[in-house]
C-alpha positions as CSV (number, residue, x, y, z in Angstrom):
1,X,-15.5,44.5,16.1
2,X,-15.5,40.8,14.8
3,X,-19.1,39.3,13.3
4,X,-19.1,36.8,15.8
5,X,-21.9,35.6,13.9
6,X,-20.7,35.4,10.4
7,X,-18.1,33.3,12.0
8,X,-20.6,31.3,13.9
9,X,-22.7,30.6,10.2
10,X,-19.4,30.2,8.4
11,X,-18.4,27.5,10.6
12,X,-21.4,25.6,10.8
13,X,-21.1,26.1,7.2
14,X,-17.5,24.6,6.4
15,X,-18.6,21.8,9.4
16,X,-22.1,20.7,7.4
17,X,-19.5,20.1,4.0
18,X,-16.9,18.2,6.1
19,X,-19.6,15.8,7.3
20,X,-20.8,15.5,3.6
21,X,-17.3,14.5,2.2
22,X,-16.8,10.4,2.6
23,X,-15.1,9.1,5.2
24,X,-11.7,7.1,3.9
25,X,-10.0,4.5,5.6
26,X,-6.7,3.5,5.1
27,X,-6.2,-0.4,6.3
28,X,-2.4,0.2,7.1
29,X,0.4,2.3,9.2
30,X,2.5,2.2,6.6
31,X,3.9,5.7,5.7
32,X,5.0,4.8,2.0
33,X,1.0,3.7,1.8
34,X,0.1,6.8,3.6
35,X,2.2,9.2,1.3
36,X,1.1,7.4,-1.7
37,X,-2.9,7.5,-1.1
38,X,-2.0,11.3,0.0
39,X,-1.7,11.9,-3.8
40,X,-5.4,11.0,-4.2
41,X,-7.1,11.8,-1.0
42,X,-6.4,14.6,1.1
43,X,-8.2,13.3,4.5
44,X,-8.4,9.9,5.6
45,X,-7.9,7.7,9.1
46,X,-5.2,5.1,9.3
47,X,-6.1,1.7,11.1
48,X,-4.0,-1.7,11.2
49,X,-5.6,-4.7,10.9
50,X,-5.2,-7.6,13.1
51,X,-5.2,-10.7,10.7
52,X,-3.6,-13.6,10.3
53,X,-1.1,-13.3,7.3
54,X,0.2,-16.9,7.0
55,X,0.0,-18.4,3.7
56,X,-2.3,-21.7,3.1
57,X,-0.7,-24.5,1.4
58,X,-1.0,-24.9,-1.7
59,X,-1.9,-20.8,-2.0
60,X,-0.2,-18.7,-5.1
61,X,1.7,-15.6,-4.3
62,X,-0.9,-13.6,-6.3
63,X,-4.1,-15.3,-4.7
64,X,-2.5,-15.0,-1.1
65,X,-2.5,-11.2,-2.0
66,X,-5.8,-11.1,-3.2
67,X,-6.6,-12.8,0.5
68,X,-4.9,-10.9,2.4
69,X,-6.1,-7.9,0.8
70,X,-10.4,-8.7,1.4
71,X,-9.6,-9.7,5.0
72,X,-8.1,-6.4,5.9
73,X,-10.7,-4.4,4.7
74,X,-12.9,-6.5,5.9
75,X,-11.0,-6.6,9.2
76,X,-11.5,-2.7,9.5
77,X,-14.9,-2.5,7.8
78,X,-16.2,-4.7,10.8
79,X,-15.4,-1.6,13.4
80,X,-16.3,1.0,10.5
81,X,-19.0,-0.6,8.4
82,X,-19.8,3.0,7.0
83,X,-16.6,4.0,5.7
84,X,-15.2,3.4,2.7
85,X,-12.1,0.9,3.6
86,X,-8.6,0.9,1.4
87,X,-6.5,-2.1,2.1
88,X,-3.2,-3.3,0.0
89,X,-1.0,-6.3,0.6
90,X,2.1,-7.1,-1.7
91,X,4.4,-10.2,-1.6
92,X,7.5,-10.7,-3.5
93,X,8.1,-13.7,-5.5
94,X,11.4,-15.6,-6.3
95,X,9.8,-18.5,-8.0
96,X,7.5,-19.9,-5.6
97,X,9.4,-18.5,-2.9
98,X,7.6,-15.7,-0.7
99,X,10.3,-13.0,-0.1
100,X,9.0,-11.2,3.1
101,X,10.0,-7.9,5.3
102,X,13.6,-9.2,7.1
103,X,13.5,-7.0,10.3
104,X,17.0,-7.4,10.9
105,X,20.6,-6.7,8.9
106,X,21.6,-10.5,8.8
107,X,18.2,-11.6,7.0
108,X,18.2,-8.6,4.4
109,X,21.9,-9.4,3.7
110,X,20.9,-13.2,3.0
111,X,18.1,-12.1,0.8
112,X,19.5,-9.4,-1.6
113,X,22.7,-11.3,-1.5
114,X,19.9,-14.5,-3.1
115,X,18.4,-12.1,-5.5
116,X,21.3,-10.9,-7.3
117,X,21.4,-11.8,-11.6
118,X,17.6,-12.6,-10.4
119,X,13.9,-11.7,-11.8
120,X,11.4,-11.2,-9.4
121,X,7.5,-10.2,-9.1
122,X,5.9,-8.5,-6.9
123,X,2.9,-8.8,-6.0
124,X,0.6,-5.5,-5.2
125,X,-3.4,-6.1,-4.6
126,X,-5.7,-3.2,-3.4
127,X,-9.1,-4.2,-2.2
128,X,-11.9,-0.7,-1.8
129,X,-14.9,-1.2,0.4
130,X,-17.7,0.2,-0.8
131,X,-20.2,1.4,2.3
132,X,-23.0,2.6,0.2
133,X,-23.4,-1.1,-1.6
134,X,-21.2,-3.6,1.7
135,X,-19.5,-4.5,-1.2
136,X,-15.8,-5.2,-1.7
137,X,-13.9,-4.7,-5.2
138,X,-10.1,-5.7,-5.9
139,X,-7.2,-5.0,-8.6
140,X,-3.6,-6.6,-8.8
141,X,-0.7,-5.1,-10.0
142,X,2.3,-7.5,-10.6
143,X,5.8,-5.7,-11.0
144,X,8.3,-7.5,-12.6
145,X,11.8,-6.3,-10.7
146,X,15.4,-7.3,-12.3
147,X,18.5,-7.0,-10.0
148,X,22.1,-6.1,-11.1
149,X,25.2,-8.5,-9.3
150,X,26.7,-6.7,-6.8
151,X,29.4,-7.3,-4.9
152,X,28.2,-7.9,-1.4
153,X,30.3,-5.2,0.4
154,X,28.1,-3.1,-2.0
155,X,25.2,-4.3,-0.7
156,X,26.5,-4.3,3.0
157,X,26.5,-0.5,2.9
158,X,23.2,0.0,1.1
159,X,21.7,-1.6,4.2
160,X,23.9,0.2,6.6
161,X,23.1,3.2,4.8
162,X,19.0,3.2,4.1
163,X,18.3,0.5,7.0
164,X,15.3,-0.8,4.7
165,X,14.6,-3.9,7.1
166,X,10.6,-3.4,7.2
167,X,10.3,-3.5,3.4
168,X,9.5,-7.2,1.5
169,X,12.8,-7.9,-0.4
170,X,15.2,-5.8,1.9
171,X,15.3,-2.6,-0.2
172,X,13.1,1.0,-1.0
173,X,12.5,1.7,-4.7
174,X,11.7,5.3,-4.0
175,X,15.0,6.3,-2.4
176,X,18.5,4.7,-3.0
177,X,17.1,1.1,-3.6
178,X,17.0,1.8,-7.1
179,X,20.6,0.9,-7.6
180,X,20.1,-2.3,-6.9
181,X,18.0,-3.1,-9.9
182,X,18.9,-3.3,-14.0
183,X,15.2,-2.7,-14.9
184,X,11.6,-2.4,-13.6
185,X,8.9,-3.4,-15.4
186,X,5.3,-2.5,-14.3
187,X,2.3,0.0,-16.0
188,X,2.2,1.6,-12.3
189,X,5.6,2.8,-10.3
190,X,3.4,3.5,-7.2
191,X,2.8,-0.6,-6.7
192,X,6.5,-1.9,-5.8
193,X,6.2,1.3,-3.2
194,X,3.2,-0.9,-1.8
195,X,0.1,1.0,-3.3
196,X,-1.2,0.6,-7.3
197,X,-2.7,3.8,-7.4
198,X,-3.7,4.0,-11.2
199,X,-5.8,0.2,-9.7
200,X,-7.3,1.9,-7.2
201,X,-8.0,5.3,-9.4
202,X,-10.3,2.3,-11.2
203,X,-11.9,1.3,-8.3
204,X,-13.1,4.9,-7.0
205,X,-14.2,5.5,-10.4
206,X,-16.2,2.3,-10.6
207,X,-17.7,3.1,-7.3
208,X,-18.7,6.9,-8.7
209,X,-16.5,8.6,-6.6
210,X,-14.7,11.9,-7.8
211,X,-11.1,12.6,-8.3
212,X,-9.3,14.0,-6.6
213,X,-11.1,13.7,-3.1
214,X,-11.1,15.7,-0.1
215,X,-12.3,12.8,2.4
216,X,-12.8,13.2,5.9
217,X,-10.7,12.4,9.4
């Protein structure tokens, strides 16, 4: 005969220690993000933001990601002010040129056809919202990216083949993208995926938190 009420204590129990683990907040849909914070946090709620993401004049690639970063977590920590609020934002850079996601097969031809023989940085800021203190703490992680020349039948059937059309700069490191490069240089591989995870490590150490976490949905 089952202890209904061992089960009934053991419950209550495993609930009490699931309300005591802090609630995480992911400020994106992304699944690259969502794999990558995977790696630190077991349990966290995914929200997107609804911000404005146009660049002011005048604005460096590196400060709009700093922007953009604070106003999504702040964005999400208006709705969840006790949570603690994860929010990235990357942006490639081809001078001063802002290389953005090209949605369709035409645009991502035109732009790793304009990258080839080119360096380029990207741009990865991670900003953590901090519940206990309504505080909000950001890191940057540039990644400098170096493309081979490739003929542009070659680069016709990468696209064709990984379809990478919602990615800034037309490609995915993680999966067959990598041909496309000569070199990457960068102390963290996780930022040109779109999260700097040894940044954000930083941040949740800063804040006292524990690695790894367990979090809470």
């Amino acid at each position: 005969m089952p202890n209904t009420l061992t089960n009934e204590i053991l419950f209550t129990m495993n609930h009490t220690l699931d309300q005591s683990e802090p609630h995480f907040i992911l400020a994106s849909q992304s699944p690259y993000r969502k794999l990558l914070l995977k790696k630190l946090i077991a349990n966290f709620d995914c929200h997107s933001p609804n911000i404005d993401e146009t660049r002011q004049p005048g604005e460096s690639v590196a400060d709009l990601v700093a922007r953009l970063s604070q106003q999504k977590a702040q964005a999400i920590a208006t709705h969840f002010p006790n949570s603690w609020i994860i929010a990235s934002d990357q942006s490639a850079a081809l001078g001063t040129d802002i290389l953005g996601k090209p949605h369709e097969h035409g645009q991502a031809l035109e732009q790793l056809k304009k990258q080839q023989g080119q360096t380029l940085i990207y741009h990865t800021g991670v900003c953590l919202y901090n519940p206990e203190q309504q505080t909000y703490h950001y890191a940057h992680e540039p990644t400098e990216v170096i493309f081979r020349s490739l003929p542009t039948e070659t680069l016709n059937n990468y696209l064709l083949q990984e379809q990478p059309y919602d990615c800034a700069g037309s490609f995915k490191s993680e999966g067959l993208g990598i041909m496309l490069f000569s070199a990457i240089h960068s102390q963290d591989p996780n930022a040109l995926i779109g999260l700097p995870l040894i940044k954000l490590c930083d941040l949740l150490n800063s804040a006292g938190l524990q690695l790894p976490l367990n979090g809470r949905a």
